[in-house]
N, C-alpha and C positions, 0 to 999 in steps of 0.2 A: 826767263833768264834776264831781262833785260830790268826787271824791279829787282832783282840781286846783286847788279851794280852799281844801280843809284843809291843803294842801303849802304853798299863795302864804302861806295866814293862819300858818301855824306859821314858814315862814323868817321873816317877819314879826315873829316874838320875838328872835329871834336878837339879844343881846346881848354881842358878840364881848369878852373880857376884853381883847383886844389894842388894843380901838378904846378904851379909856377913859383919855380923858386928863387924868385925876384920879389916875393909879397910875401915879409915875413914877419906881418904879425897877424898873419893869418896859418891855423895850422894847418896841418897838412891833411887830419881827417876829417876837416871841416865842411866836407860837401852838403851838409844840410845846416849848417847853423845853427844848431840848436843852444848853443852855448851863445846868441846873439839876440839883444829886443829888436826889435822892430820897431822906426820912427818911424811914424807915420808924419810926421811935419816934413819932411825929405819928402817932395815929390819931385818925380821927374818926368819929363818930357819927351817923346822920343818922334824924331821925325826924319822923314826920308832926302834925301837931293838926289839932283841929275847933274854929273860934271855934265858942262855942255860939249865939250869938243869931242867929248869920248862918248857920253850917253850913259855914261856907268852909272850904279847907284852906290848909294854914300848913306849911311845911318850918322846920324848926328844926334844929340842929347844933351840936356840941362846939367851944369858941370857945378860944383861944391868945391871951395877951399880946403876942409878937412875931411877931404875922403880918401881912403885907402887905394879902391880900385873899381871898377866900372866893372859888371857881370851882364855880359850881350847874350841872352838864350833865342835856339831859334825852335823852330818845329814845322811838322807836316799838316798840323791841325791848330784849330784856333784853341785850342781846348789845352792845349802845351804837355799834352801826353805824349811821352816818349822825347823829349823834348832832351836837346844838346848845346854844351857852351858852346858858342862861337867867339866869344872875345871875352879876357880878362885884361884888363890892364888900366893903366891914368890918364887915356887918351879919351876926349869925350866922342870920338867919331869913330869907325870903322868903315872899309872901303869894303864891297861887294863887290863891285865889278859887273859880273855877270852870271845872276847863279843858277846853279844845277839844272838838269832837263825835268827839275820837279815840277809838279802844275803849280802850285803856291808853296807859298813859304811866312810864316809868319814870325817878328821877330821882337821881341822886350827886353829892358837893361833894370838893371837896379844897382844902387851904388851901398857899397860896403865902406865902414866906418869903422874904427879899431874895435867897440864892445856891439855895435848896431849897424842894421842894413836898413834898407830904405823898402819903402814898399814897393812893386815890381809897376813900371813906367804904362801906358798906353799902350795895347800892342797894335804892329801893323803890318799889314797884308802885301805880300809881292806878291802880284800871279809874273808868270815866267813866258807866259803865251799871247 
């Protein structure tokens, strides 16, 4: 019972890039890109902080002048099978806080550009324990 809660509470996050209709020169069945190159000169960085007063975590990343939108995926494996947005948007950070009672979590960004995406950032490891 108790790993069919952590599944319902985790799709629960799921923040689809494709559903946000604040990004509109991205279309709407563009969940795979296919209609987009890949720069591979766009790298990106992605790395963890600790607010100190609070102890929360904080994803932070390498930010670009002409880029559309940030794409933060996360997953339960390093391998990014089954894997879910956790943030779309122009912000180059995202706040965690404190997450789920999963044992790890691993997380990569990649930034989208009006006809290219970037290739997918460093990924990195939260264990939760």
């Amino acid at each position: 019972m108790k790993k069919y809660i952590i599944i319902i509470l985790a799709a629960l996050l799921i923040n689809s890039c494709e559903d946000d209709t604040n990004i509109t020169s991205i279309s709407s069945d563009s969940s795979n890109y296919s209609d987009y190159s890949v720069d591979s000169t766009k790298k990106i960085k992605l790395n963890v902080g600790i607010e100190i007063e609070t102890g929360d975590l904080i994803l932070y990343w390498t930010t670009f002048d002409d880029v559309t939108m940030y794409e933060l995926e996360g997953s339960f494996n390093q391998y990014f099978i089954g894997s879910f947005n956790v943030y779309c948007g122009q912000s180059n950070n995202y706040y965690l806080g404190h997450p789920l009672p999963w044992p790890i979590y691993y997380y990569r960004v990649r930034a989208l550009f009006i006809n290219t995406v970037s290739l997918w950032s460093n990924s990195v490891r939260i264990p939760t324990s």
